[in-house]
N, CA, C and O of each residue as an XYZ file, in Angstrom:
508
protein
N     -73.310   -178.417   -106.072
C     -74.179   -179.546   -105.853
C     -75.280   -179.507   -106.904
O     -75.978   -178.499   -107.012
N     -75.441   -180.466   -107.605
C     -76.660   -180.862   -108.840
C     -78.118   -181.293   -108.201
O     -78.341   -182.146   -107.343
N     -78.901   -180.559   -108.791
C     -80.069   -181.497   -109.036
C     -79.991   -183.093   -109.255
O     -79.232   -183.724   -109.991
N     -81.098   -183.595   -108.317
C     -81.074   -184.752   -109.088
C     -81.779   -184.746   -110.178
O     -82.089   -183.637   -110.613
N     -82.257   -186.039   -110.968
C     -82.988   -185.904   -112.228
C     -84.420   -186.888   -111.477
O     -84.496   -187.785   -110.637
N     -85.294   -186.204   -112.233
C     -87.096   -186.391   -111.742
C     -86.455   -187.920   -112.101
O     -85.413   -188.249   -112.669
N     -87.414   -188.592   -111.584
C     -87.992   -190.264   -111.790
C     -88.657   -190.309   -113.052
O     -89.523   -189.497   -113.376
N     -88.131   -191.557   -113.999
C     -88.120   -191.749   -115.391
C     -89.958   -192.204   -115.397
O     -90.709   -191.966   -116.343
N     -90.167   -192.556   -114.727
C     -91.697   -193.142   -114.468
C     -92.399   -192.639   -113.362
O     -92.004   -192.277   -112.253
N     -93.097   -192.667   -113.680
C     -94.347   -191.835   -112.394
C     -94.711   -193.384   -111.761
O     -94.629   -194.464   -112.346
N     -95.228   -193.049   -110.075
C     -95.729   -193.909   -109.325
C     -97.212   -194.227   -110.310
O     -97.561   -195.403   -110.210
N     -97.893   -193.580   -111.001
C     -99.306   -193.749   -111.290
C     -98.728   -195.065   -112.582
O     -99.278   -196.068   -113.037
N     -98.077   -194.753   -112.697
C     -97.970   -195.956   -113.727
C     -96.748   -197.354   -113.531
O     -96.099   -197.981   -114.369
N     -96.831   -197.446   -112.014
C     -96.276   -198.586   -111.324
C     -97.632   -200.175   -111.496
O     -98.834   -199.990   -111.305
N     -97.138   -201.345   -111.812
C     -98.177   -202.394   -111.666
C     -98.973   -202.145   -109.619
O     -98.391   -201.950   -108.552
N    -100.195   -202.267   -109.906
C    -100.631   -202.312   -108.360
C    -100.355   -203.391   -107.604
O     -99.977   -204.496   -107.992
N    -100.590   -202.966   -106.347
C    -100.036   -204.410   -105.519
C    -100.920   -205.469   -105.016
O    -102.137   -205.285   -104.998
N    -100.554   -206.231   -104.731
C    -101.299   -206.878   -103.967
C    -102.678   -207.020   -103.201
O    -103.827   -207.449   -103.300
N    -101.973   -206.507   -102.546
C    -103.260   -205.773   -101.507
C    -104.531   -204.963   -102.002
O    -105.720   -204.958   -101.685
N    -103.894   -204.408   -102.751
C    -104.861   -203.443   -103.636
C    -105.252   -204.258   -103.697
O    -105.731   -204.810   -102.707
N    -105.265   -204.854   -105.051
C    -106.519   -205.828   -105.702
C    -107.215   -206.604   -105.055
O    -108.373   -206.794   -105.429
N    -106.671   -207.311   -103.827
C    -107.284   -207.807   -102.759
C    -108.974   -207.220   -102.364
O    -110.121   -207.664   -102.329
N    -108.140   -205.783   -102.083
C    -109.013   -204.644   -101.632
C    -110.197   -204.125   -102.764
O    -111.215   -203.530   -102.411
N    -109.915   -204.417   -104.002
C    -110.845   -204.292   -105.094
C    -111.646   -205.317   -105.197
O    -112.779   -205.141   -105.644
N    -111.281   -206.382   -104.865
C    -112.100   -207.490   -105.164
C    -113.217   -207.869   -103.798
O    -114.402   -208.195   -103.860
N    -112.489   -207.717   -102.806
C    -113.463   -207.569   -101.426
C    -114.687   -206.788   -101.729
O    -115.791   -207.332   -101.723
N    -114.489   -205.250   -102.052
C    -114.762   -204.211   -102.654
C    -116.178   -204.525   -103.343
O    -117.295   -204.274   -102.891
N    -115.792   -205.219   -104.714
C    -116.753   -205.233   -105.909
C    -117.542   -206.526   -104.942
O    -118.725   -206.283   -104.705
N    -117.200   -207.366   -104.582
C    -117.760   -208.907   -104.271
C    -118.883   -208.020   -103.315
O    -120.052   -208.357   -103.503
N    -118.642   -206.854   -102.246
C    -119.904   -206.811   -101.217
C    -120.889   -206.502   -102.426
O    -121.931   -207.157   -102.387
N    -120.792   -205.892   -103.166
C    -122.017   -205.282   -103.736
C    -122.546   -206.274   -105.217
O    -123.508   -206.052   -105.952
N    -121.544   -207.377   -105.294
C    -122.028   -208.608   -105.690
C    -121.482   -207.764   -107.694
O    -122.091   -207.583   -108.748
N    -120.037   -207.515   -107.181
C    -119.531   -207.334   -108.949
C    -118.750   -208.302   -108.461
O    -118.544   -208.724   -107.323
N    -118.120   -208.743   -110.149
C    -116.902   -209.270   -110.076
C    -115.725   -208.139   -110.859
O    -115.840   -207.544   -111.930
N    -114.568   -208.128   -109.839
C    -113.766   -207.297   -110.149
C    -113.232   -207.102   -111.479
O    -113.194   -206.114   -112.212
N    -112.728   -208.589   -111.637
C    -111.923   -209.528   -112.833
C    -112.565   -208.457   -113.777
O    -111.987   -207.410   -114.071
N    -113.826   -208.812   -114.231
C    -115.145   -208.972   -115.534
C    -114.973   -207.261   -115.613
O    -114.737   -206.754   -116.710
N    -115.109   -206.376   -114.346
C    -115.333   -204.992   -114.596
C    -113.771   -204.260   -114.796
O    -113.710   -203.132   -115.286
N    -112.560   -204.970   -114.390
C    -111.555   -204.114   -115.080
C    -111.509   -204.983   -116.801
O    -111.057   -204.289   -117.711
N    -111.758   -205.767   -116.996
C    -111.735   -206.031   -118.505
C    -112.740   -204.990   -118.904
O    -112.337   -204.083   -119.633
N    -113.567   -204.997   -118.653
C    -114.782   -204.115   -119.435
C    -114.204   -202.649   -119.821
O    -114.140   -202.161   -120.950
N    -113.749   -201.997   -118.425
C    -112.924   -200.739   -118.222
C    -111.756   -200.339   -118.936
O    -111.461   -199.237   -119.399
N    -111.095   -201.507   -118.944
C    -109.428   -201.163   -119.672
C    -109.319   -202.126   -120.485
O    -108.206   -201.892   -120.956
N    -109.881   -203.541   -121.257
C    -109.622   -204.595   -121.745
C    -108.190   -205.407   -121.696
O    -107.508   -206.067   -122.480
N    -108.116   -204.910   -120.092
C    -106.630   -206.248   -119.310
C    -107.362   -206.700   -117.947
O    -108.399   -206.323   -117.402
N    -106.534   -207.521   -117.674
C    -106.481   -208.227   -116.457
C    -106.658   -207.448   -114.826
O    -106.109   -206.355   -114.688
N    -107.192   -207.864   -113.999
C    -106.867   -206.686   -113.026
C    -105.755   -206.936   -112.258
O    -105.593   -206.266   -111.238
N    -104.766   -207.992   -112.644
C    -103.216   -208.203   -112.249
C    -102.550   -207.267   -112.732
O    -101.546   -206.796   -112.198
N    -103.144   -206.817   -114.026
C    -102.112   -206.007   -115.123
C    -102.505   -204.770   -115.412
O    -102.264   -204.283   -116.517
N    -103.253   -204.012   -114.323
C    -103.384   -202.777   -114.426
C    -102.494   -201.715   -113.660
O    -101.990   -202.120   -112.612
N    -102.328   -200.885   -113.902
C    -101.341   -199.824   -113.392
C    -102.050   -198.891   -112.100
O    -103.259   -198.673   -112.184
N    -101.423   -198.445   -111.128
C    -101.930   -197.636   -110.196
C    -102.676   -196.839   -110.018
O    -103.271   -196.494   -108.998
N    -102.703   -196.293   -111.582
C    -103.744   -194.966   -111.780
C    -105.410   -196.012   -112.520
O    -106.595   -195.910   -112.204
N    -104.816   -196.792   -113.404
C    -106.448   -197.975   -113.351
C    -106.757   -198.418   -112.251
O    -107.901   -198.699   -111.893
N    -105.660   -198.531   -111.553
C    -106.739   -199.220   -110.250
C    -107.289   -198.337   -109.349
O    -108.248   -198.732   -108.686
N    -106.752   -196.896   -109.149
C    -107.577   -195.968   -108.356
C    -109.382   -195.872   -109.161
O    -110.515   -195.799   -108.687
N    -108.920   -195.913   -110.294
C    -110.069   -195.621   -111.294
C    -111.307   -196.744   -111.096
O    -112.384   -196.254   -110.754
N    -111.269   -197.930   -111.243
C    -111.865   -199.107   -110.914
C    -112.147   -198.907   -109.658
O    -113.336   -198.629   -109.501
N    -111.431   -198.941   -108.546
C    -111.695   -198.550   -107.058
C    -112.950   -197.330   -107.088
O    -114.125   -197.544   -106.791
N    -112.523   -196.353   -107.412
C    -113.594   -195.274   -107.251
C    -114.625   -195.423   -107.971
O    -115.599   -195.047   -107.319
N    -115.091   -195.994   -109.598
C    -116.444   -196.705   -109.669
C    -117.029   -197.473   -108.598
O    -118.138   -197.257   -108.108
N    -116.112   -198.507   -108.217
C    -116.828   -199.264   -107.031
C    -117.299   -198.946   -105.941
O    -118.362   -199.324   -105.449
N    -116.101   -197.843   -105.281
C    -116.966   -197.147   -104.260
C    -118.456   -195.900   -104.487
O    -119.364   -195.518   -103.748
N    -118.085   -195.638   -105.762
C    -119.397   -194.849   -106.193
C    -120.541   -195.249   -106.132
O    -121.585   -194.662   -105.846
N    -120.250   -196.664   -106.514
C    -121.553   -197.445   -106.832
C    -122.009   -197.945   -105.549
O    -123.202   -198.193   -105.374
N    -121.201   -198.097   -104.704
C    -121.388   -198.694   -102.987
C    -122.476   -197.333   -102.101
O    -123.507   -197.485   -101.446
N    -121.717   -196.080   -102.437
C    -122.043   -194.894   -102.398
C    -123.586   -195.086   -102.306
O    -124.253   -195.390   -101.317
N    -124.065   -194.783   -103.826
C    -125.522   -194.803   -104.289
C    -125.988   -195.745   -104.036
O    -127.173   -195.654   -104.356
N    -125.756   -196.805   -103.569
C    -126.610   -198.013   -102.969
C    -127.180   -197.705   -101.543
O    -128.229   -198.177   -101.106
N    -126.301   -196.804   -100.844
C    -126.063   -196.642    -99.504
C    -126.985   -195.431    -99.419
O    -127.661   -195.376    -98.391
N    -127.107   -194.653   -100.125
C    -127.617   -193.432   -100.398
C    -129.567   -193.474   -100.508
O    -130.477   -192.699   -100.213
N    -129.498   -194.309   -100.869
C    -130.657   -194.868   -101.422
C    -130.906   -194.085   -103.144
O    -130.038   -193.566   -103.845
N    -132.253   -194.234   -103.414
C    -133.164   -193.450   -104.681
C    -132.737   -192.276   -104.470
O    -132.597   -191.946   -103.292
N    -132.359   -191.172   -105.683
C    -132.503   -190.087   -105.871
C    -133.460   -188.976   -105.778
O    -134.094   -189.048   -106.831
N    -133.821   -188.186   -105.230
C    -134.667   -187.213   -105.378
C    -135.409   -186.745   -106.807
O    -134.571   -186.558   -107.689
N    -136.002   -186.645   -106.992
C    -136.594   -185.872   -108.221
C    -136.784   -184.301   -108.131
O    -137.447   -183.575   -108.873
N    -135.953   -183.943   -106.921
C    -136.203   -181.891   -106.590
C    -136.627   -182.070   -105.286
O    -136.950   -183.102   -104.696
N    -136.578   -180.826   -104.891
C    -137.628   -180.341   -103.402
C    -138.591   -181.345   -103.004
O    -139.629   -181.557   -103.633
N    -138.215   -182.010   -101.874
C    -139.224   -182.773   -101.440
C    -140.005   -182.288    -99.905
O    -139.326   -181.423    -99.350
N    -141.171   -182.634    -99.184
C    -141.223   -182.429    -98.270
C    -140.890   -183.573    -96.792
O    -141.007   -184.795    -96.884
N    -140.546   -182.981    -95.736
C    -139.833   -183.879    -95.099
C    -140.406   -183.049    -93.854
O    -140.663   -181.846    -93.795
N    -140.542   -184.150    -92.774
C    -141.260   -183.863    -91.096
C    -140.005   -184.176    -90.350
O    -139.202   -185.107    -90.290
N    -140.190   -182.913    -89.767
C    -139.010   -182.302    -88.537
C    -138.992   -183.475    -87.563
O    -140.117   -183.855    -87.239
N    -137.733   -184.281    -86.901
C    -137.693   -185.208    -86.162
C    -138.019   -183.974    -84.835
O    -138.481   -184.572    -83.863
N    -137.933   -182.946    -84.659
C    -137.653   -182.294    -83.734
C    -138.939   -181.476    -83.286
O    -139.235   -181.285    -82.107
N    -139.527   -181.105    -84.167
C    -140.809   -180.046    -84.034
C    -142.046   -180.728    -84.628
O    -143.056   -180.030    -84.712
N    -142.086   -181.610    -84.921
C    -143.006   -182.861    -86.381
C    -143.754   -181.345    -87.320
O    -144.950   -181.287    -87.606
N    -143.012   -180.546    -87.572
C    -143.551   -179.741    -88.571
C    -143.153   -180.315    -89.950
O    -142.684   -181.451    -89.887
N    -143.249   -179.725    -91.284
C    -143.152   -180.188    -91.991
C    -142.211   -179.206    -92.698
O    -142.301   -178.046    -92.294
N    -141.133   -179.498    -93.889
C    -140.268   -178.503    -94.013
C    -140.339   -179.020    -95.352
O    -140.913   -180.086    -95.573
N    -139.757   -178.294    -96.329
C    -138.991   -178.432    -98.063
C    -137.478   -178.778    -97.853
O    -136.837   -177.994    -97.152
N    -136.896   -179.763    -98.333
C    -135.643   -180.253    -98.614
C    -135.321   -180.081    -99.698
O    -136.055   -179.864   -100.662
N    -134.239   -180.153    -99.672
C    -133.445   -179.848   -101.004
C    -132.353   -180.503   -101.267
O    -131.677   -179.869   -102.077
N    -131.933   -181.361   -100.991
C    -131.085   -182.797   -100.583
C    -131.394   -183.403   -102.050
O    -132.219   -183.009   -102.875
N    -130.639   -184.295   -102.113
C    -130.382   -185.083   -103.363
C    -130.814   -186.729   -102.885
O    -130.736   -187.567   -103.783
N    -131.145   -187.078   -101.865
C    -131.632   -188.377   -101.641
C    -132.747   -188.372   -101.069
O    -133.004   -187.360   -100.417
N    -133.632   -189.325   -101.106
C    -135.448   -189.154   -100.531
C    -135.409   -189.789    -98.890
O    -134.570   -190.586    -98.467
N    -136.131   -189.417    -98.403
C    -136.435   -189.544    -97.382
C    -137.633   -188.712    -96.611
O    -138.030   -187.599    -96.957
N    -138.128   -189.480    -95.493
C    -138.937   -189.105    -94.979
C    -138.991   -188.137    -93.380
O    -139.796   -187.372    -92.848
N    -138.135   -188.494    -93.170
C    -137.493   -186.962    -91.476
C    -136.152   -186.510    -91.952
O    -135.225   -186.878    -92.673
N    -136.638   -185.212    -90.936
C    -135.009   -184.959    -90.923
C    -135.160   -184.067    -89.743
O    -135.649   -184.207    -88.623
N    -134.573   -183.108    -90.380
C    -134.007   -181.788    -88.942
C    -134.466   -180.109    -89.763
O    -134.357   -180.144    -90.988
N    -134.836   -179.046    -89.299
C    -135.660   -178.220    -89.873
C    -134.241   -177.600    -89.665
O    -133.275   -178.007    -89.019
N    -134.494   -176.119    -90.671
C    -133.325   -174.879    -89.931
C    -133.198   -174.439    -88.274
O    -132.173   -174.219    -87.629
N    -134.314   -174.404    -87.934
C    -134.644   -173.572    -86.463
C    -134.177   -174.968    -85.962
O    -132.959   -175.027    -85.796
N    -134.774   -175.947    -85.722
C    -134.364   -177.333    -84.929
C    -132.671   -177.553    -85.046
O    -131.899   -178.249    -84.385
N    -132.543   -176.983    -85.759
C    -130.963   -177.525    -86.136
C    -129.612   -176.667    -85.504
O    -128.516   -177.060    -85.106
N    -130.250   -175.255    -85.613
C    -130.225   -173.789    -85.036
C    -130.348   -173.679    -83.659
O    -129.607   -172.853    -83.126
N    -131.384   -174.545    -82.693
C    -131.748   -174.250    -81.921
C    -132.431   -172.690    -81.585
O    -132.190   -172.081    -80.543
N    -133.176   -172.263    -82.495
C    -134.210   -170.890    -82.326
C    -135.484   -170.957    -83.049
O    -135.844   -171.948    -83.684
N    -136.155   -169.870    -82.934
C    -137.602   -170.044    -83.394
C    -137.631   -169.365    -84.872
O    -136.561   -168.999    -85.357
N    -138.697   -169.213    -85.505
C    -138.389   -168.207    -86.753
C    -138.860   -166.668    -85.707
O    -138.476   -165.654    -86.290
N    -139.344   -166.455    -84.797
C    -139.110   -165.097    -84.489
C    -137.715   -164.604    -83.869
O    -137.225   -163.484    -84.015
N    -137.180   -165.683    -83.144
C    -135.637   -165.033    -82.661
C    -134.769   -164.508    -84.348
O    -134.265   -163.385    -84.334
N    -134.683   -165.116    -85.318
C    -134.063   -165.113    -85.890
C    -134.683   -163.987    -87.097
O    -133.996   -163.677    -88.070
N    -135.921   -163.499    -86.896
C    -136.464   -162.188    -87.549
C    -135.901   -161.336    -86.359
O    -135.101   -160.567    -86.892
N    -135.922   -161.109    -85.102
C    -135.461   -160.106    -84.064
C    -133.702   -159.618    -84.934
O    -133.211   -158.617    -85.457
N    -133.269   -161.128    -84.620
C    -131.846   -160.703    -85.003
C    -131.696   -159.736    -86.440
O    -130.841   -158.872    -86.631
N    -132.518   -160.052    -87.142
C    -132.426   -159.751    -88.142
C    -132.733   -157.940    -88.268
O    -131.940   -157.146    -88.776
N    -133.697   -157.687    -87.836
C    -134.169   -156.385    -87.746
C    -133.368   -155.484    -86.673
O    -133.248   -154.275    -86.474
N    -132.872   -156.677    -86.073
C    -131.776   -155.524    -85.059
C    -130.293   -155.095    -85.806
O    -129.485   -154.343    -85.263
N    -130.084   -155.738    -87.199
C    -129.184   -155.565    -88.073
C    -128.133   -156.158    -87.473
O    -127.024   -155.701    -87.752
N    -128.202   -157.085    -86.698
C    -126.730   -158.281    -86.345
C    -126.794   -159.152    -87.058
O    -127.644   -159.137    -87.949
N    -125.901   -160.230    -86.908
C    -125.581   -161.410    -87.967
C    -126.541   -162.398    -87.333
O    -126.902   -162.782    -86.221
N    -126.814   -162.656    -88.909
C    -128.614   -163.936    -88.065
C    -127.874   -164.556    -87.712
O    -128.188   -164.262    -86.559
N    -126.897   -165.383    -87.542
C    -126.307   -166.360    -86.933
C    -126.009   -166.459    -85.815
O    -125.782   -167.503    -85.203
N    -125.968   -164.978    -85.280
C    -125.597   -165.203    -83.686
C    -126.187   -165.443    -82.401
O    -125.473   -165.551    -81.404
């Protein structure tokens, strides 16, 4: 019994379907692109006439960009941020700004002395 022989063409370089582009254009339109304009820019064709692996590519700019919209402003480093839980105030280290969040201990459910006990008793701080 033989091997068969691999497929002369890869799926990544099948025309996309339908739907897809559908789905690209829904896509770019919430965040107010036009699909058309940004696969010309990207590949200088049509977005009828792009192949499976351009259209994942186009897709994932768009959702990137949906991403960071959603995300808000970037951080500029360590920011400080007030515990929804304790209203103390903590250092973040997160990549998006904001103003609350959740501390280690709040998040943990312990104090910073349970978690010096554990520590000096030489068990795993975690437990």
């Amino acid at each position: 019994m033989s091997k068969q022989a691999p497929a002369t063409t890869s799926k990544w370089l099948a025309p996309i379907k339908p739907g897809f582009i559908a789905s690209a254009r829904r896509a770019a339109d919430s965040i107010g692109w036009n699909a058309d304009e940004l696969a010309q820019q990207m590949f200088s064709r049509a977005l009828d006439r792009l192949t499976v692996e351009e259209g994942f590519k186009l897709h994932g700019r768009i959702d990137n960009e949906i991403a960071d919209r959603k995300s808000g402003p970037k951080a500029d480093g360590p920011h400080e941020v007030e515990c929804v839980g304790c209203s103390q105030p903590y250092r973040c280290f997160c990549d998006r700004q904001h103003k609350q969040g959740e501390c280690h201990y709040c998040h943990n459910n312990t104090t910073m002395f349970q978690e010096y006990r554990r520590r000096m008793r030489g068990g795993d701080p975690l437990d």
